[in-house]
PyMOL Python script that loads the backbone (N, CA, C, O; Angstrom):
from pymol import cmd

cmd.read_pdbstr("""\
ATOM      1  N   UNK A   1      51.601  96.168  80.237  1.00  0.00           N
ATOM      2  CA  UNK A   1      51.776  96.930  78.993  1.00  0.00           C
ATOM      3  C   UNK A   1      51.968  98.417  79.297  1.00  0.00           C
ATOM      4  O   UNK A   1      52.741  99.155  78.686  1.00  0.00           O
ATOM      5  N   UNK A   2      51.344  98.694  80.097  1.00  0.00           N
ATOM      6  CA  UNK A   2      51.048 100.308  80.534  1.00  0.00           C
ATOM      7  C   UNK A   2      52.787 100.396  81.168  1.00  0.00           C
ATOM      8  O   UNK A   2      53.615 101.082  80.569  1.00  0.00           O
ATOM      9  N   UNK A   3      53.101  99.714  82.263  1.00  0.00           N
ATOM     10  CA  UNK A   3      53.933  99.588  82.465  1.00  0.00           C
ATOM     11  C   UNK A   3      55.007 100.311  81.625  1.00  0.00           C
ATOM     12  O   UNK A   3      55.287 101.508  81.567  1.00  0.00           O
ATOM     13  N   UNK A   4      55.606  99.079  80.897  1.00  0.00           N
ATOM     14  CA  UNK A   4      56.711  99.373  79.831  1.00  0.00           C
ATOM     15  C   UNK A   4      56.045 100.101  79.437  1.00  0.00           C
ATOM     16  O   UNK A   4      56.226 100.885  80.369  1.00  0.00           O
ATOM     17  N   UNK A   5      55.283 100.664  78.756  1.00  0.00           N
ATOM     18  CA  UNK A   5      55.024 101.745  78.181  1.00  0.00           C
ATOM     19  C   UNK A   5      55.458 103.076  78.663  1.00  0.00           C
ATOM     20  O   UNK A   5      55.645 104.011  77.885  1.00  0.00           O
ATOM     21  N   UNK A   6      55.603 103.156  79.813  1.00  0.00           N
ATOM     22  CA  UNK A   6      55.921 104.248  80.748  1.00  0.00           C
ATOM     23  C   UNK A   6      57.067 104.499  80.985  1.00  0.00           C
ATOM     24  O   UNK A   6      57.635 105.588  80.904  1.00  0.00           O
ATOM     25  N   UNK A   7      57.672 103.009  81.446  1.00  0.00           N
ATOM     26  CA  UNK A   7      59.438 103.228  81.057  1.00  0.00           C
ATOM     27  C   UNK A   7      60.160 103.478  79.824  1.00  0.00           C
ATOM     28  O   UNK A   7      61.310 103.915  79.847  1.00  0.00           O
ATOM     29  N   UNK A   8      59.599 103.246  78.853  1.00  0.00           N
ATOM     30  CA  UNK A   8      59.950 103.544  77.539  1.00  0.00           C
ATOM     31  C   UNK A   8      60.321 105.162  77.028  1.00  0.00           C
ATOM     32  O   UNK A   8      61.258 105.680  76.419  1.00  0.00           O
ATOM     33  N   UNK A   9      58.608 105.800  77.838  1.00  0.00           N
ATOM     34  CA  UNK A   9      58.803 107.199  77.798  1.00  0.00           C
ATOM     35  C   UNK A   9      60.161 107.642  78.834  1.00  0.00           C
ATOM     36  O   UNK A   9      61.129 108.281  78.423  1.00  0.00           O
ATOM     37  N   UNK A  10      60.009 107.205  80.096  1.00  0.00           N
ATOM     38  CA  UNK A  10      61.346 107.579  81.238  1.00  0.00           C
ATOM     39  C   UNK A  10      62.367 107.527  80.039  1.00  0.00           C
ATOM     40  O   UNK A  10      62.628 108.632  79.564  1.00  0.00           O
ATOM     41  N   UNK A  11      63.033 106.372  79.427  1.00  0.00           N
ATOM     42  CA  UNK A  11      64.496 105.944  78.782  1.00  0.00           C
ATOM     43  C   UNK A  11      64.306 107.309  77.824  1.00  0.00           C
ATOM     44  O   UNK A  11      65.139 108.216  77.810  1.00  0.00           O
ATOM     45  N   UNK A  12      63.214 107.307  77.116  1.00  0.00           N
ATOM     46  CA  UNK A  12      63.432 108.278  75.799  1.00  0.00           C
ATOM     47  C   UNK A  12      63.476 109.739  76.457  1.00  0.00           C
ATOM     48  O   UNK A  12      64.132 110.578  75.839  1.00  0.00           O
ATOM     49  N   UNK A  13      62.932 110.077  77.483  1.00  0.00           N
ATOM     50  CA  UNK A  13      62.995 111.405  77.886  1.00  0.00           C
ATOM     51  C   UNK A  13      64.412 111.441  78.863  1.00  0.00           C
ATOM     52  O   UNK A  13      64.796 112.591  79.076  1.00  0.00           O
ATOM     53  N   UNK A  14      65.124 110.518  79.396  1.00  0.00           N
ATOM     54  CA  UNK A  14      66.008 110.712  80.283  1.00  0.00           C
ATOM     55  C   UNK A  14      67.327 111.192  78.809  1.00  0.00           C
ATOM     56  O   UNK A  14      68.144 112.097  78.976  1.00  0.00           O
ATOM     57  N   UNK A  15      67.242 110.378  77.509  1.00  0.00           N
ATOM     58  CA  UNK A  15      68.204 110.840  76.498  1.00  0.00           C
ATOM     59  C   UNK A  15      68.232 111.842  76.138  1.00  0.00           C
ATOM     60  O   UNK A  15      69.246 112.536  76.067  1.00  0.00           O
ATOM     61  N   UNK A  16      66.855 112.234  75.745  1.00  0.00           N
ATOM     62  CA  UNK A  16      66.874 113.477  75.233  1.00  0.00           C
ATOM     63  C   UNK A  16      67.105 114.762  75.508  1.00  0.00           C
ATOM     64  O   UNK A  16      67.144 115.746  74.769  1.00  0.00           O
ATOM     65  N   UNK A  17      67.334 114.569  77.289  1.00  0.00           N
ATOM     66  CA  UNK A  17      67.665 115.374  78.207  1.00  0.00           C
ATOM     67  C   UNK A  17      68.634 115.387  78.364  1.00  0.00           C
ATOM     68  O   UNK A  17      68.923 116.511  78.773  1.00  0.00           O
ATOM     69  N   UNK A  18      69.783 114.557  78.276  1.00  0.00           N
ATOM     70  CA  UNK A  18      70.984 113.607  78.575  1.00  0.00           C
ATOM     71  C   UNK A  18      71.762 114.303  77.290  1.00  0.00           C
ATOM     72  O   UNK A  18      72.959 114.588  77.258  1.00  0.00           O
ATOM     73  N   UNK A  19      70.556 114.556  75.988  1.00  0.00           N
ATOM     74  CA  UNK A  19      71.400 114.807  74.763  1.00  0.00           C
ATOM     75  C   UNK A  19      71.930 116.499  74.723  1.00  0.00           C
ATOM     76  O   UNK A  19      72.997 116.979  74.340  1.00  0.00           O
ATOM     77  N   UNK A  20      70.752 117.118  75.266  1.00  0.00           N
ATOM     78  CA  UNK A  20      70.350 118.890  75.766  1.00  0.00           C
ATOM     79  C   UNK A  20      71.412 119.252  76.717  1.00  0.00           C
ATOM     80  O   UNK A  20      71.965 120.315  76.437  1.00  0.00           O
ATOM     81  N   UNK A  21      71.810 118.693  77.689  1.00  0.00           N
ATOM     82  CA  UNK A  21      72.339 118.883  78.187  1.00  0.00           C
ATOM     83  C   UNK A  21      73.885 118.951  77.652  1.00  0.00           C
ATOM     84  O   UNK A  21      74.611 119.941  77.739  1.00  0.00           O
ATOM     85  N   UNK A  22      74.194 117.825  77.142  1.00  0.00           N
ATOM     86  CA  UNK A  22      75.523 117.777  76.539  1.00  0.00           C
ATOM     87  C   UNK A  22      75.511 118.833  75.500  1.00  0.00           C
ATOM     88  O   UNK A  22      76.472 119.600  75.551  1.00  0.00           O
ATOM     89  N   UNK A  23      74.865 118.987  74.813  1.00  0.00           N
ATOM     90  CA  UNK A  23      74.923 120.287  74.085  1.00  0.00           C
ATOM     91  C   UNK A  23      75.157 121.503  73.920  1.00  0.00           C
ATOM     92  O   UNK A  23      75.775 122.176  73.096  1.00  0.00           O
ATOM     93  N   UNK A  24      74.241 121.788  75.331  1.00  0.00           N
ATOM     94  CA  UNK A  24      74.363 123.018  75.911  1.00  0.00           C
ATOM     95  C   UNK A  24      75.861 122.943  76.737  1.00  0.00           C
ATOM     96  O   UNK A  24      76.799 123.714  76.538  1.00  0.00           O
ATOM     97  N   UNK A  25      75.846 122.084  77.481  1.00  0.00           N
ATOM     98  CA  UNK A  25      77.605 122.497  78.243  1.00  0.00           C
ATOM     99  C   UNK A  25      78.618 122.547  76.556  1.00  0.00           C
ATOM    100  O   UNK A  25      79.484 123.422  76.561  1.00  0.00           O
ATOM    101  N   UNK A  26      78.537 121.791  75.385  1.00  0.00           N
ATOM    102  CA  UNK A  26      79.454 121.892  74.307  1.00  0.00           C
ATOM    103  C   UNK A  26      79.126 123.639  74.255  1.00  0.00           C
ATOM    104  O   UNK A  26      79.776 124.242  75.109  1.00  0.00           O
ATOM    105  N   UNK A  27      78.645 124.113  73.793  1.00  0.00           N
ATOM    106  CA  UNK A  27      78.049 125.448  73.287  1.00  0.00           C
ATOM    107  C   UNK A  27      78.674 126.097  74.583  1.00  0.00           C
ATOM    108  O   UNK A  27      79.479 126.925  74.156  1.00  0.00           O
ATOM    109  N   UNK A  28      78.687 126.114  75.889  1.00  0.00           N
ATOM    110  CA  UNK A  28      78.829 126.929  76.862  1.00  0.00           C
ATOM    111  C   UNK A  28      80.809 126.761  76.646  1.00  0.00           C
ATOM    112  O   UNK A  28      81.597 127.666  76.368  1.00  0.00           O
ATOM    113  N   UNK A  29      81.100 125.330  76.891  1.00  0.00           N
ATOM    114  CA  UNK A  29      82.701 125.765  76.708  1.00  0.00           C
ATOM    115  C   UNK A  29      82.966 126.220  75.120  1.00  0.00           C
ATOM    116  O   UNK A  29      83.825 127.099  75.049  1.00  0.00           O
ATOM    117  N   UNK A  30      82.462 125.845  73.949  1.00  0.00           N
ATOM    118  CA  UNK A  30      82.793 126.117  72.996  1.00  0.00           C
ATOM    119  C   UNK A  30      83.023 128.086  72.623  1.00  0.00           C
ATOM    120  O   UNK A  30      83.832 128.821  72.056  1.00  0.00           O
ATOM    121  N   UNK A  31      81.865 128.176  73.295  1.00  0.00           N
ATOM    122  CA  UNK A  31      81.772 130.083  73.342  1.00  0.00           C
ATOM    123  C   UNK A  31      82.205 130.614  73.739  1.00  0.00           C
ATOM    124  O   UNK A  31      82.422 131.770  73.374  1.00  0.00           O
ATOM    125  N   UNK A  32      82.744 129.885  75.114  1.00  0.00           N
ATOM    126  CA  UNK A  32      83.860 130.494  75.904  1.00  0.00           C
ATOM    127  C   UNK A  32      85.421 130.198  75.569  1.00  0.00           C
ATOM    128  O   UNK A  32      86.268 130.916  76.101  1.00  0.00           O
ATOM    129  N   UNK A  33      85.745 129.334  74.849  1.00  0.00           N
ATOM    130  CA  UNK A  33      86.825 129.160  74.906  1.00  0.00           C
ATOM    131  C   UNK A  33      86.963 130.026  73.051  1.00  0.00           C
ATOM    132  O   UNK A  33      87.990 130.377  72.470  1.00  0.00           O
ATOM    133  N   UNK A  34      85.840 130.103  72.686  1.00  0.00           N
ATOM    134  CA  UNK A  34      86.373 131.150  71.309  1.00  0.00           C
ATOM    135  C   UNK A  34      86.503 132.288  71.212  1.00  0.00           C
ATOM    136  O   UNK A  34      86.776 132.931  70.199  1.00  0.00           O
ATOM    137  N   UNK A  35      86.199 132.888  72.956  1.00  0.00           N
ATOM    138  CA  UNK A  35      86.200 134.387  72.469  1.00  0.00           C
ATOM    139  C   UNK A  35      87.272 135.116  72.926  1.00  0.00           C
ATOM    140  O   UNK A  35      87.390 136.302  72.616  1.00  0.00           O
TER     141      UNK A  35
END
""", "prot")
cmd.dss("prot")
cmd.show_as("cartoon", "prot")
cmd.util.cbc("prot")
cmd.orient("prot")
């Protein structure tokens, strides 16, 4: 139980990082390519 429990957190924190990231590079070319 502990187990999966642990990978669950890994999957949800590897996205949410996964999501930050894509974001931030959108925002980095987006700013650059508007100015």
């Amino acid at each position: 139980m502990s187990k999966l429990k642990t990978t669950l957190l890994l999957i949800a924190f590897a996205v949410v990082a996964g999501y930050d990231i894509y974001l931030l590079l959108n925002a980095y070319h987006y700013g650059f390519s508007g100015q």
